[in-house]
N, C-alpha and C positions, 0 to 999 in steps of 0.2 A: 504494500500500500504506500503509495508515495504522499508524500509532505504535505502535498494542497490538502489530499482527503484529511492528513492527519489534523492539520490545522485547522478547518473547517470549522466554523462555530456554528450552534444551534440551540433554540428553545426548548429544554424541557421543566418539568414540573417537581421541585427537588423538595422531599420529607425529611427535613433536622430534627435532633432531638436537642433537650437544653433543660437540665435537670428534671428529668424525667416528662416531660411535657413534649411534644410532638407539633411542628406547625410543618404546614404548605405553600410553597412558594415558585413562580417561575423565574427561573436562572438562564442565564447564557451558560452551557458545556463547548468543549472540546470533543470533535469524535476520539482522538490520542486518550483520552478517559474513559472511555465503558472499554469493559471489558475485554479479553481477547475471544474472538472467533474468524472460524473462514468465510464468514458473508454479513457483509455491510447492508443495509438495509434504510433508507428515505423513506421514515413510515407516513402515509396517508391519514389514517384511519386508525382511529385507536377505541376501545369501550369500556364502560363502568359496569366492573362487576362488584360482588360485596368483599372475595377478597380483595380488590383493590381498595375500598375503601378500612379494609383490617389493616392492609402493610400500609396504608395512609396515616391513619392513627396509633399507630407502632405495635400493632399486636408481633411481640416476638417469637410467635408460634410460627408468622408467613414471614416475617423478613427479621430477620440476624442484628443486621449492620444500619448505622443510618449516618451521614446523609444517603439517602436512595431516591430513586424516580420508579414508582411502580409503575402498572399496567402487563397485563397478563394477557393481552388481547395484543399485536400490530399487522396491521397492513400496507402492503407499502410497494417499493421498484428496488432492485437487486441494485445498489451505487458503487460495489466491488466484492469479487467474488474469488477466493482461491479456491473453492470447490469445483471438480467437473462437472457437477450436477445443476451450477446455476451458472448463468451469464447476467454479466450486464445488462441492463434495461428489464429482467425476467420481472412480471407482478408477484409476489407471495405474501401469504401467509404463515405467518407465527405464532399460535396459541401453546399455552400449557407448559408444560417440562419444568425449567427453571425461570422464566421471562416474567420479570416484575416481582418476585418474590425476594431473591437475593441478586439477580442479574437486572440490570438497569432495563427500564421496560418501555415500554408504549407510549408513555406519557412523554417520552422523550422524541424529537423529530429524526432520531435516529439511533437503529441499536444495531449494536454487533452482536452474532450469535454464532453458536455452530450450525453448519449446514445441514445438520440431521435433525432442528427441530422445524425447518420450513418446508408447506408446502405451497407448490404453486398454483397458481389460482385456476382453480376452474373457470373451464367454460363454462357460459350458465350461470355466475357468480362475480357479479364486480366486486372492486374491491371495497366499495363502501356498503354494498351488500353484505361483504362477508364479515363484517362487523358488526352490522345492524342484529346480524347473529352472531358474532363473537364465541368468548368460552361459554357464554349460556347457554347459546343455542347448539352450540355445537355439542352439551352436554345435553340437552334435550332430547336430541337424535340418535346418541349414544341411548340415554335413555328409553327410549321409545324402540327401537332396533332391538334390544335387548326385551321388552314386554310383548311387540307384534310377533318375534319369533316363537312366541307359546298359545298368546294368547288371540283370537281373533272378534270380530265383532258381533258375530255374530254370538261368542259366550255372553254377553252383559256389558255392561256401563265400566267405563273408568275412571278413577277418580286421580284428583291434581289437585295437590296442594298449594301453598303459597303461589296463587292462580295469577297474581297481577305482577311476580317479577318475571326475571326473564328467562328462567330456566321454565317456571309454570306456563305463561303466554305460551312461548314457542312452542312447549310440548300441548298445551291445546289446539295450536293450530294444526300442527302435525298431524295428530290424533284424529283430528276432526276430518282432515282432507283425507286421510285413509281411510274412511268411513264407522270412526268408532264415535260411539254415544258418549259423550265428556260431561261429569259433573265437575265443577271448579268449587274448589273451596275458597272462601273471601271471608276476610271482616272490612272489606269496604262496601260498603252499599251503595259508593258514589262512581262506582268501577264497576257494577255488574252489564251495564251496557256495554262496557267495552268488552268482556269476560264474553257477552253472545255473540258479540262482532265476530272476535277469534276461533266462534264456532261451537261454545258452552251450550250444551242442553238445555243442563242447570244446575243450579248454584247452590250450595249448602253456608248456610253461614257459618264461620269460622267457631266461633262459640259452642253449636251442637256438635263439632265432633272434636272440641277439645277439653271435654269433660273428663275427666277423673271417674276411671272405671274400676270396678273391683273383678268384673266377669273377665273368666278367663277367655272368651268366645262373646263374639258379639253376632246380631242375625247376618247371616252369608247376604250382603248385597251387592258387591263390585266383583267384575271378574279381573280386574288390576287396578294396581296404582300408580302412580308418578310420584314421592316425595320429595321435599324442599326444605321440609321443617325438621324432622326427628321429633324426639321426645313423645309426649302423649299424642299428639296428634300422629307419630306414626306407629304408635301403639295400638290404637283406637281403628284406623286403618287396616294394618295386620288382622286385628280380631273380626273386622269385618269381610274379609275377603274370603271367594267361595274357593268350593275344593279345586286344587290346582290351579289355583290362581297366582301372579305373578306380581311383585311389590318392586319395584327400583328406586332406591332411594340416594340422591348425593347430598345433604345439607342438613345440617343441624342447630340453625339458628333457636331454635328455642331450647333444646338441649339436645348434648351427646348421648347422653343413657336413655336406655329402654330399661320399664321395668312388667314386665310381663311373662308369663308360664311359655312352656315349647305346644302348646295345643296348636294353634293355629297352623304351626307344622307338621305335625305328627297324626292330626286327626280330620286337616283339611288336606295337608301334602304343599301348603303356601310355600312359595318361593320368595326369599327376599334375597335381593342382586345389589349390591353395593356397585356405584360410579366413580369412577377416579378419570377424572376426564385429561388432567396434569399429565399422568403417565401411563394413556393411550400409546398400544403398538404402533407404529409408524403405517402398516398394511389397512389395519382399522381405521389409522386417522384420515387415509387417503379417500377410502372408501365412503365413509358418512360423509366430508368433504363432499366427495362429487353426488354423494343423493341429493345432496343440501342443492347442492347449483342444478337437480334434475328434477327426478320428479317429486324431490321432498321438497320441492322449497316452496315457502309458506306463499299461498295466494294472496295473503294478507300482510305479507312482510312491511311493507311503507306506512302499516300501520299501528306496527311494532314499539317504535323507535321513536325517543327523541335528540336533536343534534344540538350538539353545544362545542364551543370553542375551548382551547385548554385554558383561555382566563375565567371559564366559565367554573372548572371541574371544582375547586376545593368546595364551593355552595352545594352543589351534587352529591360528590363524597359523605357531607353531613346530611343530605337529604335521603340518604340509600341505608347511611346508620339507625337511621331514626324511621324507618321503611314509608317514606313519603315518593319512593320511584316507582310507578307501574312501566312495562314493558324493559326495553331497552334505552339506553341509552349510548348514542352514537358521541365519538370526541374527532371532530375534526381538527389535525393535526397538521396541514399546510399552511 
């Protein structure tokens, strides 16, 4: 890489810490600063998912080190490339692995990586598309891939939790355009219109099924689920789902522990499939990749998203903490 590239300044979004306290700021960097890898990257498109906004407010579970620029999501033009596998000018994509947790990420107008976590962009897929579905949607698809393989529409209804972020949205629209019956779960009542937009049946309020159950089995209504939440709401879940039925769950914002009995698997045969969309096989990532830009990709996408500027993100960030973000949110990064 010669001198200009190194020299090169650009805007990203850098998280200090300063006795224990965490703030957000846009900086001029150096590209000679991030990291080393064999492919440069001019990122376009960057998005807000909730880890970003964890390694934003320093949770030291996702990011180590600080000062950092997170973002877990870029897309962008190949600026230099010591890989055979990319050229100059190539579009790609970069979610998951290590980007934005301890490696400088998205929020930056440019990141160096290794060439084994990008892929290139589908046809079928711009690049500000593939962001508008980012890591959530692209965890959606994993999820959803993983429940159509067992379960079909014709067994029953599916249920989705935390229906108005962006792992829920997308996995409703999905859901919905494969022809399966979707109830969404919400405690917004000012978001259920959009929740049918995306393709919602119907809606269960957040409240009835996050009640505190002593039964070890609850009545068999869904033949699957989508989770986003953990804890009793995917406790309550589990206990409701029929025999053979299939649970996917990646998110545990309300908590990590389950406390319930092995019935719902031993007496209904439920399946619960744990997501790690971070450290998806490269073969898997390519593949959901191009269903996303084929025939999975949401009919409804552009209505997904909303797009904000990187002097926009730190008010988002708190907005997504405090779960005031429905859908997506897209970060234009030019």
């Amino acid at each position: 890489m010669d001198g200009i590239i190194l020299n090169k300044i650009f805007k990203a979004l850098v998280v200090e810490e300063s006795n224990g306290a965490f703030s957000c700021s846009i900086k001029e960097k150096m590209v000679d600063e991030l990291p080393e890898g064999d492919l440069l990257v001019r990122v376009y498109y960057s998005s807000l998912n909730y880890k970003d906004a964890l390694s934003a407010s320093g949770n030291k579970g996702v990011t180590k080190n600080y000062p950092h620029t997170p973002g877990i999501d870029a897309a962008g033009v190949v600026a230099w490339s010591a890989s055979p596998d990319f050229k100059e000018g190539d579009e790609v994509i970069v979610t998951g692995n290590d980007l934005g947790m301890n490696t400088s990420g998205g929020y930056g107008q440019y990141i160096r990586v290794p060439s084994s976590w990008a892929v290139k962009r589908p046809q079928g897929l711009s690049l500000k598309e593939s962001m508008i579905l980012g890591t959530a949607g692209f965890t959606a698809a994993i999820m959803v891939k993983k429940l159509t393989d067992v379960v079909t529409p014709a067994d029953g209804e599916i249920v989705v939790s935390g229906a108005t972020g962006g792992v829920g949205s997308v996995s409703i629209a999905l859901l919905s355009a494969l022809g399966y019956q979707v109830v969404a779960v919400s405690g917004k009542t000012e978001e259920f219109d959009f929740l049918k937009k995306l393709g919602a049946t119907r809606i269960i309020a957040r409240d009835e099924i996050m009640k505190e159950e002593t039964r070890p089995l609850l009545s068999a209504s869904f033949a699957g689920a989508v989770d986003t939440v953990g804890g009793v709401m995917l406790e309550n879940i589990l206990k409701a789902i029929k025999p053979y039925g299939v649970v996917t769950c990646c998110g545990n914002v309300a908590s990590p522990k389950l406390n319930l009995t092995v019935f719902p698997f031993i007496l209904r045969g439920v399946s619960l499939m744990g997501i790690s969309a971070q450290n998806t096989p490269m073969p898997l990532r390519k593949e959901v990749w191009h269903r996303l830009a084929d025939n999975w990709k949401p009919a409804s996408l552009l209505d997904l998203y909303t797009e904000i500027r990187l002097d926009e993100l730190s008010a988002y960030i708190d907005k997504i903490l405090t779960g005031k973000v429905k859908g997506r949110t897209l970060v234009n990064m030019q």
